[in-house]
VOGU-3710 file (C-alpha; in Angstrom, 3 decimals, decimal comma):
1> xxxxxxxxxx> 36,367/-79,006/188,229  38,130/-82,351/187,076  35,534/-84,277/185,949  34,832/-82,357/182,229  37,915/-82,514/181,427  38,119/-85,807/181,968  35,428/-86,851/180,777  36,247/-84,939/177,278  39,511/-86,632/177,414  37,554/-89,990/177,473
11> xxxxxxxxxx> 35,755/-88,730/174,438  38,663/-87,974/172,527  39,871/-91,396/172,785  36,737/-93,228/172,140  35,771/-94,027/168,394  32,138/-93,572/168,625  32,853/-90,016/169,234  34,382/-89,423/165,647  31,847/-91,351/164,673  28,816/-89,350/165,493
21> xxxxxxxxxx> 30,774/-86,432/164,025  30,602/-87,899/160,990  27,192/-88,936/161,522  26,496/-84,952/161,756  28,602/-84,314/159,146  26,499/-86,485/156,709  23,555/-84,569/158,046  24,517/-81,228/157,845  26,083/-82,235/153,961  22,354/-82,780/152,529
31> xxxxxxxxxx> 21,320/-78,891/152,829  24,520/-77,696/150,692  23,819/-80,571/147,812  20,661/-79,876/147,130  21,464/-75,857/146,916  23,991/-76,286/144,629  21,617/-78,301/142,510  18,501/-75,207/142,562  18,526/-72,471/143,315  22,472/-72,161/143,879
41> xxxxxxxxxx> 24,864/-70,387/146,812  24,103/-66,602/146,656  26,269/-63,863/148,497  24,334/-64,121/151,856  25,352/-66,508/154,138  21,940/-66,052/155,721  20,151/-66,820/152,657  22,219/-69,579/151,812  21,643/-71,092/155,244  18,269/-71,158/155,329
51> xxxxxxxxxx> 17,806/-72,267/151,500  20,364/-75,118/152,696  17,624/-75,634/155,729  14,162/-75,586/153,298  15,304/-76,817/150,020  15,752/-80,192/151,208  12,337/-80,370/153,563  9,956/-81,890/150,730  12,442/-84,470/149,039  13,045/-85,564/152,614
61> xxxxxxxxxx> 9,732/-86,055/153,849  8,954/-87,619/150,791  12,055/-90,112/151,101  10,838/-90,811/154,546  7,854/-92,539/153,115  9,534/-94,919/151,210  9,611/-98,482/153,585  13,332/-99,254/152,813  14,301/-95,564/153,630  14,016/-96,611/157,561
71> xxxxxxxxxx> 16,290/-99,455/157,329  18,976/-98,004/155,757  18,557/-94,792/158,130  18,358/-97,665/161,318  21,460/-99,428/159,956  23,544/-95,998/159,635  22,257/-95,144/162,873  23,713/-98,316/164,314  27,051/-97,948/162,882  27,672/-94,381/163,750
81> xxxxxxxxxx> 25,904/-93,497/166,688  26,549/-96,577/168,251  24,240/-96,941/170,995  24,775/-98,825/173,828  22,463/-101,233/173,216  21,827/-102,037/169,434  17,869/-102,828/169,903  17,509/-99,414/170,925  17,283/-98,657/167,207  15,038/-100,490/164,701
91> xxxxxxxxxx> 16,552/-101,511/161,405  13,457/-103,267/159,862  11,653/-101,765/157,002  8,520/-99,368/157,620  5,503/-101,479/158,137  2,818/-98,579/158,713  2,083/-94,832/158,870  3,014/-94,058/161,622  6,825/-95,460/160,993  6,866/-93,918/157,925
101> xxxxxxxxxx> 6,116/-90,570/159,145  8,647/-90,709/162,153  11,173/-91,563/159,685  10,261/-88,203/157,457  10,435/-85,969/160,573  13,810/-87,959/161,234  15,505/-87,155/157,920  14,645/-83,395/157,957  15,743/-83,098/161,697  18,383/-84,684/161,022
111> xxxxxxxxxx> 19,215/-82,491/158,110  18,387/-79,484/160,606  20,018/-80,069/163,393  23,779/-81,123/161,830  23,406/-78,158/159,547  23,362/-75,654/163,033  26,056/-77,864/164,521  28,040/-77,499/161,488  27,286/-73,499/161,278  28,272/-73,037/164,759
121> xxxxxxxxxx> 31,272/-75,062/164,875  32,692/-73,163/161,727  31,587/-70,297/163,192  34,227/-71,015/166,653  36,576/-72,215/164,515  36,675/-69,527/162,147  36,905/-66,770/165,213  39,669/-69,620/167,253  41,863/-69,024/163,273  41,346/-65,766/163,561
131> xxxxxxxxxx> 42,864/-65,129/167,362  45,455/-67,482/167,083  46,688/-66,005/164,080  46,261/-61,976/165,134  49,162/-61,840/167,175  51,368/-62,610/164,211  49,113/-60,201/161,596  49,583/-56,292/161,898  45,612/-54,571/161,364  42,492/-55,493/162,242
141> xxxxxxxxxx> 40,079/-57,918/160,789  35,975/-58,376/161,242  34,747/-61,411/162,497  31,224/-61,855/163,341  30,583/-58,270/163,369  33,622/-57,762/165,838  37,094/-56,422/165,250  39,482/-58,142/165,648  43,054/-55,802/166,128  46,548/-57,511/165,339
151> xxxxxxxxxx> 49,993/-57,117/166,420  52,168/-58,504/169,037  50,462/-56,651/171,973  47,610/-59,040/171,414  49,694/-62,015/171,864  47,521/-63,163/174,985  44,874/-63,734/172,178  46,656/-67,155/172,330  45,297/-68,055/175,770  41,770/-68,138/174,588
161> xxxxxxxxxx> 42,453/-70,545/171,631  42,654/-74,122/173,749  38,639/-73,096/175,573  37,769/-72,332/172,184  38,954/-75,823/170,801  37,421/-77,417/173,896  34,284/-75,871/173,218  33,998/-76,927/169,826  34,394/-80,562/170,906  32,545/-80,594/173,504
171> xxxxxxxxxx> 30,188/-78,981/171,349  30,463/-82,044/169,344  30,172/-84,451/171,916  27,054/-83,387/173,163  25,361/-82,699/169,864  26,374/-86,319/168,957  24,574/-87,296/171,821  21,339/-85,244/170,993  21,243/-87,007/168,323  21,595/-90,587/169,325
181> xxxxxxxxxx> 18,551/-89,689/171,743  16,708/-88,394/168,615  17,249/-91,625/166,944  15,938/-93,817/169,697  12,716/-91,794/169,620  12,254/-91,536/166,017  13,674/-94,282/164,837  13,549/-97,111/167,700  11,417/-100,255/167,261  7,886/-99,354/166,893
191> xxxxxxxxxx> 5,338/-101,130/169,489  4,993/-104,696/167,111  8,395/-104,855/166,717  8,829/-104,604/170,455  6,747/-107,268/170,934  8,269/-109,232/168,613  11,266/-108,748/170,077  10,201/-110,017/173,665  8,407/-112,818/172,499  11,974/-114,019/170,574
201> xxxxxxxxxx> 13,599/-113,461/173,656  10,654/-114,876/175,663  11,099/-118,127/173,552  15,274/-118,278/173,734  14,977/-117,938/177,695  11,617/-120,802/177,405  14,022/-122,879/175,137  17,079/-122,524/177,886  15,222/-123,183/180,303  13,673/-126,271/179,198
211> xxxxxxxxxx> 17,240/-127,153/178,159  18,887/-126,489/181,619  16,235/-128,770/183,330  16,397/-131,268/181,055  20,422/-131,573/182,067  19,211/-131,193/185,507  16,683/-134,280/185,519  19,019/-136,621/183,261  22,344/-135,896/184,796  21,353/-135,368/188,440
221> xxxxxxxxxx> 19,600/-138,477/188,210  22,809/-140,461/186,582  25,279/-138,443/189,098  22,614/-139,913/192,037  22,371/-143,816/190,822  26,151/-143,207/190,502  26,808/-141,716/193,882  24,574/-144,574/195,344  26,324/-147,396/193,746  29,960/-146,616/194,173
231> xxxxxxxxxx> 29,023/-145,816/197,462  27,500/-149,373/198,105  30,432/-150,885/195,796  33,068/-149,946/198,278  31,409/-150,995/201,333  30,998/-154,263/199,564  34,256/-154,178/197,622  35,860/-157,739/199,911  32,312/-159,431/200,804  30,319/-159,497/197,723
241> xxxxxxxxxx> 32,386/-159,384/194,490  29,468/-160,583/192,390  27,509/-157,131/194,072  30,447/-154,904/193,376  30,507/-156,022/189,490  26,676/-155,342/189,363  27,114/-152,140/190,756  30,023/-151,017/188,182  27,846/-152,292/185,398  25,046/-150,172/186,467
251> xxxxxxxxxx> 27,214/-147,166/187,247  28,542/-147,747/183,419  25,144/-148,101/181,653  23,708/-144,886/183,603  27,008/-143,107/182,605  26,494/-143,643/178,687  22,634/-142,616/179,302  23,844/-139,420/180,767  25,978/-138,848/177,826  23,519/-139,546/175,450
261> xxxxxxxxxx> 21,496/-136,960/176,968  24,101/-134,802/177,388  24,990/-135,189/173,410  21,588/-134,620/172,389  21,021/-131,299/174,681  24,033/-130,274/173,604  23,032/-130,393/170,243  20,238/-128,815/170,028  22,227/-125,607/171,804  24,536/-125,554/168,734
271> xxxxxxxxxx> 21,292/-125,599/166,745  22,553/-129,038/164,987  20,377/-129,551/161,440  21,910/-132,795/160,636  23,416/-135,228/162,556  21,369/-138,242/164,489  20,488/-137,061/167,578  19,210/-139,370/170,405  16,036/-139,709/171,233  14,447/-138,645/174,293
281> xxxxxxxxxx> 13,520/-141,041/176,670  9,252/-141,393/177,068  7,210/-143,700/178,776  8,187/-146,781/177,508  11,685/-146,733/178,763  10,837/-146,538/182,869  11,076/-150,057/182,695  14,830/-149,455/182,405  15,086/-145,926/184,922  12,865/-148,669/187,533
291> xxxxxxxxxx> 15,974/-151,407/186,984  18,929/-148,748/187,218  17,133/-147,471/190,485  16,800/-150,816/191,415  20,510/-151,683/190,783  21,322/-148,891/192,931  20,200/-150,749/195,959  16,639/-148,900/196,036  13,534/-151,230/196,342  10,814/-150,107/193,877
301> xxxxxxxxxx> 7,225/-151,089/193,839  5,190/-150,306/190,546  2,689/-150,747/189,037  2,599/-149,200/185,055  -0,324/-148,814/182,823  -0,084/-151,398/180,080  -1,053/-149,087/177,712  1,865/-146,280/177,439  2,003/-146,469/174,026  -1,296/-144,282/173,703
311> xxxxxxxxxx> 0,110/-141,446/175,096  0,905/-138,629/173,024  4,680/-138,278/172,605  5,568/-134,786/173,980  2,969/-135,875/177,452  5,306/-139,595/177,287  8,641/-137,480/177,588  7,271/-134,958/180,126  5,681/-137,850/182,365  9,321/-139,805/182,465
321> xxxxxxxxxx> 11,217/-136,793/183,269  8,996/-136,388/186,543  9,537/-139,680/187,127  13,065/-139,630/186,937  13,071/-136,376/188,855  10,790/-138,007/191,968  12,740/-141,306/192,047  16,163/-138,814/192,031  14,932/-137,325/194,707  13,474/-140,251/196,857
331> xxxxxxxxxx> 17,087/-141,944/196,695  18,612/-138,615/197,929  16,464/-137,773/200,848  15,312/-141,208/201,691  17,926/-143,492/201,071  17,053/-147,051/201,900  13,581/-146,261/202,120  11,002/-148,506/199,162  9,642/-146,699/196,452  6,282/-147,351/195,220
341> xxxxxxxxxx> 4,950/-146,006/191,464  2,191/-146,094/189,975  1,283/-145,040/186,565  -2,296/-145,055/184,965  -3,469/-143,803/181,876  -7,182/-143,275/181,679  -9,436/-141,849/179,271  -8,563/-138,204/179,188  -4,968/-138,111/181,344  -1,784/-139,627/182,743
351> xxxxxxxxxx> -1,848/-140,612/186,689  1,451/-140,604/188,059  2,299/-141,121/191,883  5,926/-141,760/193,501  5,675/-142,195/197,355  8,101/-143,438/199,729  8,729/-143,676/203,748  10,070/-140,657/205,063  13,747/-141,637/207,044  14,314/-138,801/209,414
361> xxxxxxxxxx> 17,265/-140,946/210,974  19,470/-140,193/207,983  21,373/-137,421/207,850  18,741/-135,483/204,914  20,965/-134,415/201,653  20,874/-130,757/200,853  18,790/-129,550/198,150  17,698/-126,312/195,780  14,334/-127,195/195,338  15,095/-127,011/191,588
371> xxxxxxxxxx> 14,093/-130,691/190,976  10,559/-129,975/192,393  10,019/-126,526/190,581  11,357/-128,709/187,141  8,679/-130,824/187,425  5,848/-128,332/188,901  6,351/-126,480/185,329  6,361/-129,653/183,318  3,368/-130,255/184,073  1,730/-127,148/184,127
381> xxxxxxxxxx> 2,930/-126,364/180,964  1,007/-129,433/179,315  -1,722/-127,859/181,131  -1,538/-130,365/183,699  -0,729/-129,874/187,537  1,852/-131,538/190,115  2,625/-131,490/193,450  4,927/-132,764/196,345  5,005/-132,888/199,926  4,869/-135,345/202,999
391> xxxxxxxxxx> 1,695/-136,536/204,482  1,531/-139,382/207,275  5,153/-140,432/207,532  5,337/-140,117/203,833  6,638/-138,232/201,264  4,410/-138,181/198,184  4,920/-136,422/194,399  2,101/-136,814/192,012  1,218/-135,875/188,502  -1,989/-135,317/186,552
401> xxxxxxx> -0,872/-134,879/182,958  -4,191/-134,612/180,144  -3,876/-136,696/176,744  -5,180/-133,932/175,136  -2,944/-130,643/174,937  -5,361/-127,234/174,300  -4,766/-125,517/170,896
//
């Protein structure tokens, strides 16, 4: 038995309850203008209702065809119903039949249904005047074909006025919810502009995504050469000086790479225009991600294509991002253990291969699987394919990227 009032009490506190009263109000307003404009308000309320209920039918089904008529419908709709979620209801022009007829059946229903709201509600508050003001009035008056007697033996006529006055906002409150459910069917997105709508968000989530793995190659990389070299720096910190100023200079270049990358990734989230923004790393910088990992105390074997050059540029970023990812991970889980690369380019695709000795005597570090996943949808999303996994004492990650993207 508590929770309507409470929840009414809610309602009477929130905005968007006022505002889908006025929202009916503007409704139920159309029928009574165009009246008074033909054929006019005659004596009988009955008559007057239902001219205020037809008169308007044709203009409105005729404004309904008109393209802009929808987004200015979808816009007040936004501001006054206030729906939950916003996408729920379109506010783009009509673009076809069938949007322009949804938004003539809107307009009359519309017009319909906050003309009986209105009727009723004056109606309850007419008779809740009426009772709360018979104790204090000697006679009797009619009120919807009822009488009504006065005097102050009808005083506990004054106990049925606050259900009345709850009943006409709850009344309210639930019509104003009819018709925010009569707007999302009549005037939500139609099935292109859902479509649309997913493929933009499809897109942000790609774009995110692609973002949140390139901070996840670049800086998990720099965080791992860093890791490494400190580590190595303090061990050597009284022994080898020369080793321990090495190891800070490495730890310093691989710091401003990471903010470089960090800058630029950052950048495009703010959706920079202008500015220089730094360039991302391809192919014919692993010379320098082989020395860093070298610096960091990790023996690497390679041997490169001469020929990097060739490769298109978005395959030349992708291919050093795996590569970065796969030498990341070989100096995480198999530290001290060589690294051999390989990179060919032949005719028609990029050969990339990162093995190294598996060291199950170390301690293994803990890992998400992230890093491999990152690089499994790099390359499939060239339209390429790569994989990782151990095989004879060794744990191998290789790439097959094409040259050629498909259109």
């Amino acid at each position: 038995m508590r929770r309507l009032p409470s929840t009414l009490y809610d309602a009477l506190r929130q905005g968007r309850t006022y505002a889908r009263g006025l929202h009916l109000l503007l409704g139920a307003a159309v029928g009574p203008v165009c009246v008074l404009m033909w054929p006019g308000i005659t004596e009988s309320l009955a008559r007057t209702l239902a001219a205020c209920a037809l008169v308007p039918v044709v203009p409105l089904l005729l404004l309904g065809l008109v393209p802009g008529a929808r987004r200015a419908e979808g816009i007040q709709a936004r501001l006054l119903l206030v729906p939950d979620d916003e996408d729920d209801i379109g506010r783009a022009p009509a673009r076809s039949l069938s949007d322009r007829l949804r938004t003539s059946v809107w307009l009359v229903l519309r017009c319909w249904w906050g003309l009986l709201v209105a009727s009723v509600v004056a109606q309850l508050l007419s008779v809740t005047g009426t009772l709360a003001s018979a104790p204090a009035v000697e006679g009797s008056r009619t009120i919807l074909g009822l009488t009504v007697p006065g005097g102050h033996r009808h005083i506990w006529y004054l106990g049925l006025v606050p259900p009345l006055l709850v009943a006409v906002f709850g009344l309210i409150v639930w019509a104003g919810n009819a018709q925010l459910a009569l707007a999302r069917r009549l005037l939500g997105p139609s099935t292109t502009e859902r479509l649309a709508v997913a493929e933009r968000r499809a897109d942000e989530l790609l774009a995110r995504n692609r973002l949140a793995g390139e901070l996840h190659d670049s800086i998990g990389h720099a965080l791992t050469v860093t890791v490494l070299q400190a580590s190595a720096a303090r061990e050597l910190v009284d022994a080898d000086r020369d080793f321990v100023v090495r190891a800070l200079t490495a730890i310093e270049e691989t710091g401003r790479r990471a903010m470089d990358d960090l800058e630029r990734t950052l950048g495009y989230l703010k959706d920079e225009e202008q500015g220089v923004r730094t360039v991302r790393p391809t192919l014919a910088d692993i010379g320098q991600l082989l020395e860093a990992s070298r610096a960091a105390g990790v023996t690497v074997r390679s041997r490169t294509a001469a020929d990097v050059d060739a490769v298109p540029g978005v395959v030349s970023r992708e291919a050093y991002r795996i590569l970065q990812e796969a030498l990341t991970n070989a100096m995480k889980h198999a530290p001290g253990s060589p690294v051999e690369v390989e990179l060919a380019v032949t005719g028609e695709q990029v050969r990339l291969t990162v093995a190294n000795r598996l060291v199950e005597q170390v301690p293994q570090a803990s890992g998400t699987g992230k890093g491999l996943r990152s690089l499994r949808e790099r390359a499939a999303l060239l339209g390429g394919r790569a994989s990782a996994g151990a095989a004879s004492g060794r744990w191998t990650v290789s790439a097959r990227l094409p040259l050629r993207l498909e259109s």
